[in-house]
MIFI-302803 format. One record per residue (C-alpha): x, y, z. Coordinates in nm, 2 decimals. Layout:
BEGIN
<site X="X" Y="Y" Z="Z"/>
...
//
This chain:
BEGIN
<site X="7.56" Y="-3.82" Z="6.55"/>
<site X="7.26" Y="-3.96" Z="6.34"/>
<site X="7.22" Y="-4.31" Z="6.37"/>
<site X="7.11" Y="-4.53" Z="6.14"/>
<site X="6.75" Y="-4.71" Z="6.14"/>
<site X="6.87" Y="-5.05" Z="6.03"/>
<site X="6.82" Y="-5.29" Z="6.20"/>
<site X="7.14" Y="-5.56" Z="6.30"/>
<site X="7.20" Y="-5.88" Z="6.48"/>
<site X="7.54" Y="-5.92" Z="6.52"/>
<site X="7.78" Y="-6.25" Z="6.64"/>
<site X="8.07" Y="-6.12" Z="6.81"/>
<site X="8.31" Y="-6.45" Z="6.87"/>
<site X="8.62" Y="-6.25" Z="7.06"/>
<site X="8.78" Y="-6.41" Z="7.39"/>
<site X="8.88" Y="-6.04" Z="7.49"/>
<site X="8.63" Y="-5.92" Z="7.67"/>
<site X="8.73" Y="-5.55" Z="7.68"/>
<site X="8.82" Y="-5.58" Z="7.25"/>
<site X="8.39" Y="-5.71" Z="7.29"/>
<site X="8.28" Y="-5.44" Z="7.45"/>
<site X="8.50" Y="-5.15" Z="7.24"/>
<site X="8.35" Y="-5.30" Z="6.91"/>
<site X="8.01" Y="-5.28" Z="7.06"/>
<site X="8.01" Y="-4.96" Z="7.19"/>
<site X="8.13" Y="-4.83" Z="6.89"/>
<site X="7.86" Y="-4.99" Z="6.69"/>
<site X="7.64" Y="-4.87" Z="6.94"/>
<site X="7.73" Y="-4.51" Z="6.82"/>
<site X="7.59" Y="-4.58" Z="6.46"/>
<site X="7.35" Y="-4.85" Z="6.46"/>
<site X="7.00" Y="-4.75" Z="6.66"/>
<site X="6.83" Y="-5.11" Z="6.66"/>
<site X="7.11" Y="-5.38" Z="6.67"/>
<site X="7.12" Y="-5.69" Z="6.89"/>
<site X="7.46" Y="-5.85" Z="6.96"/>
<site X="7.57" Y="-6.21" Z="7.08"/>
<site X="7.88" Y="-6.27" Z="7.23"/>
<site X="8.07" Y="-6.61" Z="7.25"/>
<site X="8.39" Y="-6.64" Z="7.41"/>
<site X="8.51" Y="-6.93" Z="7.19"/>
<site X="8.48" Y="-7.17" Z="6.89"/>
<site X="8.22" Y="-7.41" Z="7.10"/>
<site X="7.98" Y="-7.11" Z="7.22"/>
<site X="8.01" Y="-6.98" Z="6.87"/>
<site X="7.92" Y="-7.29" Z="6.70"/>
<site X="7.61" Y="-7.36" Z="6.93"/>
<site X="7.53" Y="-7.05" Z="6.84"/>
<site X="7.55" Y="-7.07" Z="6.44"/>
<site X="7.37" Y="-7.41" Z="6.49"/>
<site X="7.08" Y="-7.22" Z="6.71"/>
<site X="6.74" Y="-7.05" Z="6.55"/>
<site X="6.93" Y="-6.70" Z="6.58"/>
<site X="7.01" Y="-6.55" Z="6.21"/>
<site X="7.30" Y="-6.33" Z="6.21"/>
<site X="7.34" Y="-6.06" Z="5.98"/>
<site X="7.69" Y="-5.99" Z="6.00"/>
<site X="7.96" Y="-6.23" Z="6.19"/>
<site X="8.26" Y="-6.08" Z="6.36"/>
<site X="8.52" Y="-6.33" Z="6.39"/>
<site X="8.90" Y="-6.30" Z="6.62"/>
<site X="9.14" Y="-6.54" Z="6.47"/>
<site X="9.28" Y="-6.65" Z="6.78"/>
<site X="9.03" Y="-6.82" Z="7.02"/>
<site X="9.13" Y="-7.02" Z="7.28"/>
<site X="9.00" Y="-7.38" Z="7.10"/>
<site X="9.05" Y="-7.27" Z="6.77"/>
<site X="9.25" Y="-7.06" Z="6.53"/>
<site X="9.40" Y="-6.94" Z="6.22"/>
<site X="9.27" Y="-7.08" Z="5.88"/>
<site X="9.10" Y="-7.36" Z="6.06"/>
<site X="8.88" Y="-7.15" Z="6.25"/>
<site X="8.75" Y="-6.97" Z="5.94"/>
<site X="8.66" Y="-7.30" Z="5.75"/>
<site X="8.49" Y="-7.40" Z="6.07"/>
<site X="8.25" Y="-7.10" Z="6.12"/>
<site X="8.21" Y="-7.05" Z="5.68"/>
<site X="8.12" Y="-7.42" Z="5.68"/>
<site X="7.82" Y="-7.42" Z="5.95"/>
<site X="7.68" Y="-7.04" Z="5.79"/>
<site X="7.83" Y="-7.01" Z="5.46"/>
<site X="7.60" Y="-6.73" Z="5.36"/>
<site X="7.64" Y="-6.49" Z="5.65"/>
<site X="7.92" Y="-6.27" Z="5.56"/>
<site X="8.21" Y="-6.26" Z="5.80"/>
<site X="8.46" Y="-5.99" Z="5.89"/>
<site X="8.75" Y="-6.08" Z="6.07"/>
<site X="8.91" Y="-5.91" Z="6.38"/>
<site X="9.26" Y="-5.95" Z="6.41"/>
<site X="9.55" Y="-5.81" Z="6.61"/>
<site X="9.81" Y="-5.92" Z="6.43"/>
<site X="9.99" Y="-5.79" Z="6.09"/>
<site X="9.97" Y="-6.16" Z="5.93"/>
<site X="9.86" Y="-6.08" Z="5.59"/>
<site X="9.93" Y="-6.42" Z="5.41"/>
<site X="9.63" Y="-6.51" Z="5.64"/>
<site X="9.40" Y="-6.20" Z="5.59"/>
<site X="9.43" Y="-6.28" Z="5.18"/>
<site X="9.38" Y="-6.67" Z="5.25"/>
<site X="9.04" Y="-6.61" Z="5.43"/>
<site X="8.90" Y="-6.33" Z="5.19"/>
<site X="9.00" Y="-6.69" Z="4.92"/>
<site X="8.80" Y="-6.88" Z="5.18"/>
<site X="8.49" Y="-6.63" Z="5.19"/>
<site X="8.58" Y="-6.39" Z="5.44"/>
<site X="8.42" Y="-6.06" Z="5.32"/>
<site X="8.60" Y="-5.85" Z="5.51"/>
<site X="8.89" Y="-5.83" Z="5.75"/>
<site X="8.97" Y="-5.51" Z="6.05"/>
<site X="9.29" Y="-5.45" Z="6.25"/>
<site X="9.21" Y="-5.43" Z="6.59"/>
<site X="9.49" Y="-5.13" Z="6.64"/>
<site X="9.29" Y="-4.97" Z="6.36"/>
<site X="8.92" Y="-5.00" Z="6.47"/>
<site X="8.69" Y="-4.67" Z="6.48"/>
<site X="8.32" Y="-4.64" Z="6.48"/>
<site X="8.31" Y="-4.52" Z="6.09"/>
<site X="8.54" Y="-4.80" Z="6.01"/>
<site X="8.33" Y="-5.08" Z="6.17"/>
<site X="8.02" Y="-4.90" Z="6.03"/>
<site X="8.17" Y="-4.84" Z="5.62"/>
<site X="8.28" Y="-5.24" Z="5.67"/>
<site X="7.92" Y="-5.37" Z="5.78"/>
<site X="7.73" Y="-5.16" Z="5.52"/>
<site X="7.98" Y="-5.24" Z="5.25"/>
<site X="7.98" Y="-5.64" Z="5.37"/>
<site X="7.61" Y="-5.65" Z="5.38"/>
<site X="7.58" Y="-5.48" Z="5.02"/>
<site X="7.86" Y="-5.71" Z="4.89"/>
<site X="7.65" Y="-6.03" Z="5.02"/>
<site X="7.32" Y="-5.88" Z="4.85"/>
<site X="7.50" Y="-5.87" Z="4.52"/>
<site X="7.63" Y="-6.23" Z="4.56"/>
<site X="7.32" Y="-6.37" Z="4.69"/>
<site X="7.19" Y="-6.21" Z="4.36"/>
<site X="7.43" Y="-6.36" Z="4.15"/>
<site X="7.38" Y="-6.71" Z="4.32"/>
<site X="6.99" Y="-6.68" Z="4.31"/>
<site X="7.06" Y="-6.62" Z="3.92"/>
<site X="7.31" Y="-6.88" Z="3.92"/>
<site X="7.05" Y="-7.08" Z="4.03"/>
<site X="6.77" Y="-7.03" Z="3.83"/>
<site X="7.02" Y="-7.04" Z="3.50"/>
<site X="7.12" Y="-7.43" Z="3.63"/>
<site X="6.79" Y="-7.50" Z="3.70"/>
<site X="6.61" Y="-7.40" Z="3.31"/>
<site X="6.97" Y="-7.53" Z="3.17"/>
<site X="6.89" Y="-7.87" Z="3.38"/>
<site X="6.55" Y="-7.93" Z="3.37"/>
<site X="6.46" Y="-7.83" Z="3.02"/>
<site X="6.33" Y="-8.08" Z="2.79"/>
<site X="6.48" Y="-7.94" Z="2.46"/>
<site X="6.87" Y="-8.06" Z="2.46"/>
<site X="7.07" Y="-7.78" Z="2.60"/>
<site X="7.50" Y="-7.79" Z="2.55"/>
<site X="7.75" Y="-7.57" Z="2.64"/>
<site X="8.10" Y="-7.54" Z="2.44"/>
<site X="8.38" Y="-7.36" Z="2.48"/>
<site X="8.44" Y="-7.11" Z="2.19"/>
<site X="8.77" Y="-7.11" Z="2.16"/>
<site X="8.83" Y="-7.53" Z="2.16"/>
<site X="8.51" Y="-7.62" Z="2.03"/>
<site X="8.50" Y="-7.88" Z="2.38"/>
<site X="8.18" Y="-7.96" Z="2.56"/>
<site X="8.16" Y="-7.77" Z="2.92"/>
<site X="7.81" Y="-7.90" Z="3.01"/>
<site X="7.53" Y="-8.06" Z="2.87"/>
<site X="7.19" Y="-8.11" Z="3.04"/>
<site X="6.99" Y="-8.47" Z="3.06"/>
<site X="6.78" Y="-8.38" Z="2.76"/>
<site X="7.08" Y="-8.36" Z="2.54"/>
<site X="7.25" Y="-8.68" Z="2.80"/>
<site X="6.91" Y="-8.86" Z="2.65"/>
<site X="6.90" Y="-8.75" Z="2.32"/>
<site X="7.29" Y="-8.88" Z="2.22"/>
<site X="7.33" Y="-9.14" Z="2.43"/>
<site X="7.61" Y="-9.05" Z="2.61"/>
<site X="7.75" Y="-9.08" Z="2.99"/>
<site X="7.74" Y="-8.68" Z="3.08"/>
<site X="8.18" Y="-8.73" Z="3.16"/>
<site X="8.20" Y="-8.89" Z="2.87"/>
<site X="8.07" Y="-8.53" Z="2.66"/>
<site X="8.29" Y="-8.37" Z="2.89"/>
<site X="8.58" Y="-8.53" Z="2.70"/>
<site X="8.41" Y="-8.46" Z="2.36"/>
<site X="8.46" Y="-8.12" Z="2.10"/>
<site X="8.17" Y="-8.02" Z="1.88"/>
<site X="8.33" Y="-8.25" Z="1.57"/>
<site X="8.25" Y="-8.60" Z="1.74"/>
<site X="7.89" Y="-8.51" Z="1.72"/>
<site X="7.85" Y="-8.39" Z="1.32"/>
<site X="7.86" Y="-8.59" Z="0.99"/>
<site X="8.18" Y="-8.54" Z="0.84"/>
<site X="8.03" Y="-8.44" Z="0.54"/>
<site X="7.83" Y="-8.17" Z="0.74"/>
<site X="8.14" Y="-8.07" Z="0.92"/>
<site X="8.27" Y="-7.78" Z="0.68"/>
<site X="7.90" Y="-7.62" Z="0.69"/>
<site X="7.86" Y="-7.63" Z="1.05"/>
<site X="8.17" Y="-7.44" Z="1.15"/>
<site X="8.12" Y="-7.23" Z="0.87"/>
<site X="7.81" Y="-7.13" Z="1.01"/>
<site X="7.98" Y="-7.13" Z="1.37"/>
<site X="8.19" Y="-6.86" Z="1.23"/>
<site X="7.87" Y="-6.63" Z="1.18"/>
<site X="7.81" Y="-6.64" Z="1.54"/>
<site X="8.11" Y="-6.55" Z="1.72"/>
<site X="8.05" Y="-6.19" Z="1.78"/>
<site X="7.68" Y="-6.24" Z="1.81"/>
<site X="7.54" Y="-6.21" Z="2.13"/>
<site X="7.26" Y="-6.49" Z="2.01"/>
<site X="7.16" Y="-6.62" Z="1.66"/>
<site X="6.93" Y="-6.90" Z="1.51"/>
<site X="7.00" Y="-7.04" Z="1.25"/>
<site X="6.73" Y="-7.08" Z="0.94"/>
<site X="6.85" Y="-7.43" Z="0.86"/>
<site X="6.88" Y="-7.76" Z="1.08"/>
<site X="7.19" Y="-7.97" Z="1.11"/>
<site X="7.23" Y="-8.33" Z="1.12"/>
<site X="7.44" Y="-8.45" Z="1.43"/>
<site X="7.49" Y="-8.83" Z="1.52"/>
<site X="7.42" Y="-9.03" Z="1.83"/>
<site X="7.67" Y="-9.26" Z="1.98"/>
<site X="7.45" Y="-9.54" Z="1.78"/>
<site X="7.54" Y="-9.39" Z="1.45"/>
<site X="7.15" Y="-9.27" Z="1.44"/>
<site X="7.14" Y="-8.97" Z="1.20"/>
<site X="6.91" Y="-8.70" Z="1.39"/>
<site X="6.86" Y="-8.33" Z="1.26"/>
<site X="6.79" Y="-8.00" Z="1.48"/>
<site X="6.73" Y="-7.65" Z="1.48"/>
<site X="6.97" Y="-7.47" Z="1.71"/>
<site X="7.03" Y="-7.14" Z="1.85"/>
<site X="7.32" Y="-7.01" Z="2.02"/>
<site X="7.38" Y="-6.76" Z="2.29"/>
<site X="7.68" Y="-6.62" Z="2.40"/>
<site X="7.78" Y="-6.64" Z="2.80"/>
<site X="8.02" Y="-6.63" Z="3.06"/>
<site X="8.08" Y="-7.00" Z="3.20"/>
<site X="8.31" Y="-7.10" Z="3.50"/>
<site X="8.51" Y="-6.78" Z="3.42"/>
<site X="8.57" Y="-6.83" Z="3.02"/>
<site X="8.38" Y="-6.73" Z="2.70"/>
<site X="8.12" Y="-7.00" Z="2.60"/>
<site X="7.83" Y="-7.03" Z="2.37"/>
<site X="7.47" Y="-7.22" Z="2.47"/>
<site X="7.33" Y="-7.41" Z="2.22"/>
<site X="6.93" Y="-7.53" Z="2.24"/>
<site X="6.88" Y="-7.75" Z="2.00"/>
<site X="6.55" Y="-7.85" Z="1.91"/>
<site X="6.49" Y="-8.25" Z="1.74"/>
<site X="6.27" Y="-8.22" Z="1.42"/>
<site X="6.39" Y="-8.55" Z="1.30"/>
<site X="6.01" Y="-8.67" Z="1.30"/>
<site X="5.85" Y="-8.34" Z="1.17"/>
<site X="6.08" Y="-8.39" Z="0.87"/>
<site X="5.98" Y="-8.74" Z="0.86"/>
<site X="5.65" Y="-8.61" Z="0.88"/>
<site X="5.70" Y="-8.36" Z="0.59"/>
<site X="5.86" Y="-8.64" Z="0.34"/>
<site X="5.54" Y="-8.85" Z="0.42"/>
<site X="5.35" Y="-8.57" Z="0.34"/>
<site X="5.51" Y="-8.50" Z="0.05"/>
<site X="5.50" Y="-8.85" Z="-0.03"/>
<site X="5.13" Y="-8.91" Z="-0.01"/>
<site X="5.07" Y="-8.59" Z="-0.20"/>
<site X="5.29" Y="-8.74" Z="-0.51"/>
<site X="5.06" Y="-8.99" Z="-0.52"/>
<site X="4.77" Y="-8.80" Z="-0.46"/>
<site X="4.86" Y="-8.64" Z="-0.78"/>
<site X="4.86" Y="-8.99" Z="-0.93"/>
<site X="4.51" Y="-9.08" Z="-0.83"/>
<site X="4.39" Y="-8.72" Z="-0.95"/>
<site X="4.56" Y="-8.79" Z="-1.28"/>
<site X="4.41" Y="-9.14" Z="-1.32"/>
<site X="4.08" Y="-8.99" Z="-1.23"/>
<site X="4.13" Y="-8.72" Z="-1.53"/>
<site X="4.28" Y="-8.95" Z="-1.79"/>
<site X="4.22" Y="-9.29" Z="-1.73"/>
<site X="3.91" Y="-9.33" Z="-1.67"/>
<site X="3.76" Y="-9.08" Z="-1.94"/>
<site X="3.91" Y="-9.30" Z="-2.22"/>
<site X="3.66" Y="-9.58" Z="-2.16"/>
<site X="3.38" Y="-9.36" Z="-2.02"/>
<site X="3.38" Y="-9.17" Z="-2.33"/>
<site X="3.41" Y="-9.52" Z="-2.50"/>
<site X="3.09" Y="-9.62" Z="-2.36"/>
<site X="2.87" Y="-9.30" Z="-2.39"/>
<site X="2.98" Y="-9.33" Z="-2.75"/>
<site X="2.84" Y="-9.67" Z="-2.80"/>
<site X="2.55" Y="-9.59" Z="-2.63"/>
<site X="2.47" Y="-9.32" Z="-2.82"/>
<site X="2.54" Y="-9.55" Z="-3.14"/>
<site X="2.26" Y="-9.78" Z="-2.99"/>
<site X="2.03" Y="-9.53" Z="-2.97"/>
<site X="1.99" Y="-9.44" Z="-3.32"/>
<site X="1.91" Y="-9.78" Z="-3.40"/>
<site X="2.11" Y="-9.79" Z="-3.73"/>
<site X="2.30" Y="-10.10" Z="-3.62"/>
<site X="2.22" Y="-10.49" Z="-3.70"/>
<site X="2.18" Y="-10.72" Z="-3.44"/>
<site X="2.49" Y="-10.87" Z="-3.55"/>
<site X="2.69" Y="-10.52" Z="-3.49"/>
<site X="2.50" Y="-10.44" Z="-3.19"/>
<site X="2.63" Y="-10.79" Z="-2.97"/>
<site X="2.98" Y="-10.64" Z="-3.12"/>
<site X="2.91" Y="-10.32" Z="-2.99"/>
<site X="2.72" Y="-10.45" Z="-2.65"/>
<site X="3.05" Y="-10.68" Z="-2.61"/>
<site X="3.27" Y="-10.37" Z="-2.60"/>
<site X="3.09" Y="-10.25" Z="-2.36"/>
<site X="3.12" Y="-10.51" Z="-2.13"/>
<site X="3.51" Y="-10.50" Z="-2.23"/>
<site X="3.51" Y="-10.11" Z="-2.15"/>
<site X="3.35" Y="-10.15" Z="-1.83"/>
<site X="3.65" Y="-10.41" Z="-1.73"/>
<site X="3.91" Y="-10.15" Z="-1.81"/>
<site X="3.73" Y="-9.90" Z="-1.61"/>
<site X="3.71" Y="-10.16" Z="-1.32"/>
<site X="4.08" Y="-10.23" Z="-1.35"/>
<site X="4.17" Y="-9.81" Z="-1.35"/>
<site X="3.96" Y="-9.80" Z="-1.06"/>
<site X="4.09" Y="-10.07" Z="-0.87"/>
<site X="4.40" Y="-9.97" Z="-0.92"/>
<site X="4.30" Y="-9.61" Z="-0.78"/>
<site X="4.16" Y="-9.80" Z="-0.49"/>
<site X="4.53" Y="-9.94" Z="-0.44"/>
<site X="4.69" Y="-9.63" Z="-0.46"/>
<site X="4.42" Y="-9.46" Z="-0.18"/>
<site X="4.48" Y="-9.74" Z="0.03"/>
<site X="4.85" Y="-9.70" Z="0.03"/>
<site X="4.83" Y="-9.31" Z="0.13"/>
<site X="4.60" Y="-9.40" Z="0.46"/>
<site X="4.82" Y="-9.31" Z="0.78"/>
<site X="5.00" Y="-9.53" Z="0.97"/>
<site X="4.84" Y="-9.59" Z="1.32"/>
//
């Protein structure tokens, strides 16, 4: 028989010495380069879960001599709750078997029933199984951890009741809102009535989308009654077992602020432009006109303190345009 190159280090806890040595020999028979530990009972095991040792696959009999049943299994998944376990058992008690697979058991053998190829298919299948779930924890993981520490406000709902099933500290920060106290909330309690009808018309467009952004913002409230708008895109996922969406939604309350002073110091840039054009050529032209009349030298001295007095009443009309100019500039300055 070809034996595999994998290497193992097994934890045997079985009282039985003879039902220790059969699963080891038969082990022995698939498995070149494998280490095995032996405890006799719950105590030995547990100073030996507790040790430096790391044990790739733990094999567990139900019935010790200090410890047994359902409380054994909680005992040993408690102290290494990500080494898989397959338990040994002579007994037909399958209420238990299916309560410690519920616990985290990954496996469980008959003892009546143990062969070499079943003891190797349930090692290489456990191992597999606790690669996949280390996978899907590690993923688990890194999904709570960008939900969590992102600074954009990040929510989850539920699609079908429109109810809050997490919300992360940005969004915690944003609303003002005790994180239990959003988990008591729907999707309503956080829009403008009058915004209401568009935002689950829009909610509509995205339920059989995997994600979607939407071109507009929305306007949602804080627990203060503080009007805030957002950009938000939604993604579809799985969440404790039900259909959810995620929503990132991204504050441009000041960039619209922004843009309506902008827009607002552009109006009156196109004030000042206009008083440049037309108010001031009126008297301008007024004045290179008398000048032009004092040239010729056609006037009396009479009309020509008439003319020289419009002048000076020209060139206070012209100060009071730009003055008023100088107003209107001042008024456009940013605030610091």
């Amino acid at each position: 028989m070809t034996k595999t190159e994998k290497v193992l280090e097994l934890l045997i806890v079985e009282d039985n010495f003879g039902d220790y040595t059969l699963v080891k020999e038969y082990l022995e028979e698939h498995f070149k380069y494998m280490t095995c530990q032996h405890a006799i009972n719950y105590e030995e095991a547990e100073v030996l879960l507790k040790g430096e040792a790391k044990f790739d696959v733990i094999f567990l009999d139900l019935s010790l001599p200090d410890l047994s049943g359902k409380s054994l299994v909680k005992k040993v998944l408690s102290i290494e709750g990500h080494t898989p376990v397959i338990i040994l058992t002579g007994s037909l008690n399958l209420d238990l078997c299916l309560e410690s697979l519920q616990l985290g058991v990954s496996d469980y053998l008959f003892k009546d029933e143990l062969n070499p190829n079943a003891l190797f298919k349930s090692i290489n299948y456990t191992i597999e199984k606790q690669k996949q779930r280390l996978k899907i924890l590690e993923s688990e993981k890194k999904y709570s951890d960008l939900f969590h520490l992102s600074p954009l406000p990040m929510f989850v709902y539920d699609v079908e009741t429109l109810k809050f099933l997490d919300v992360n500290s940005a969004t915690i920060e944003l609303f003002g809102y005790k994180k239990e106290v959003f988990l008591g909330m729907s999707l309503h309690q956080i829009f403008f009535s009058k915004d209401m009808d568009a935002f689950l018309g829009a909610l509509e467009q995205t339920v059989h989308k995997d994600s979607h952004s939407f071109d507009d913002y929305f306007s949602y409230k804080k627990k203060s009654g503080e009007e805030i708008n957002a950009e938000i895109t939604i993604k579809t996922i799985i969440f404790q077992n039900r259909k959810a969406k995620l929503v990132v939604a991204k504050d441009i309350t000041e960039r619209l602020l922004h843009y309506k002073a902008l827009a607002s110091q552009n109006e009156k840039l196109k004030q000042i432009a206009w008083q440049q054009s037309h108010e001031m050529r009126s008297p301008a032209s007024k004045i290179l006109g008398i000048v032009e009349l004092l040239n010729t030298g056609a006037c009396s001295k009479k009309e020509e303190g008439l003319l020289i007095k419009e002048i000076g009443n020209t060139v206070k009309e012209l100060d009071n345009v730009i003055r008023a100019i100088t107003k209107n500039t001042k008024q456009i300055q940013p605030n610091k």
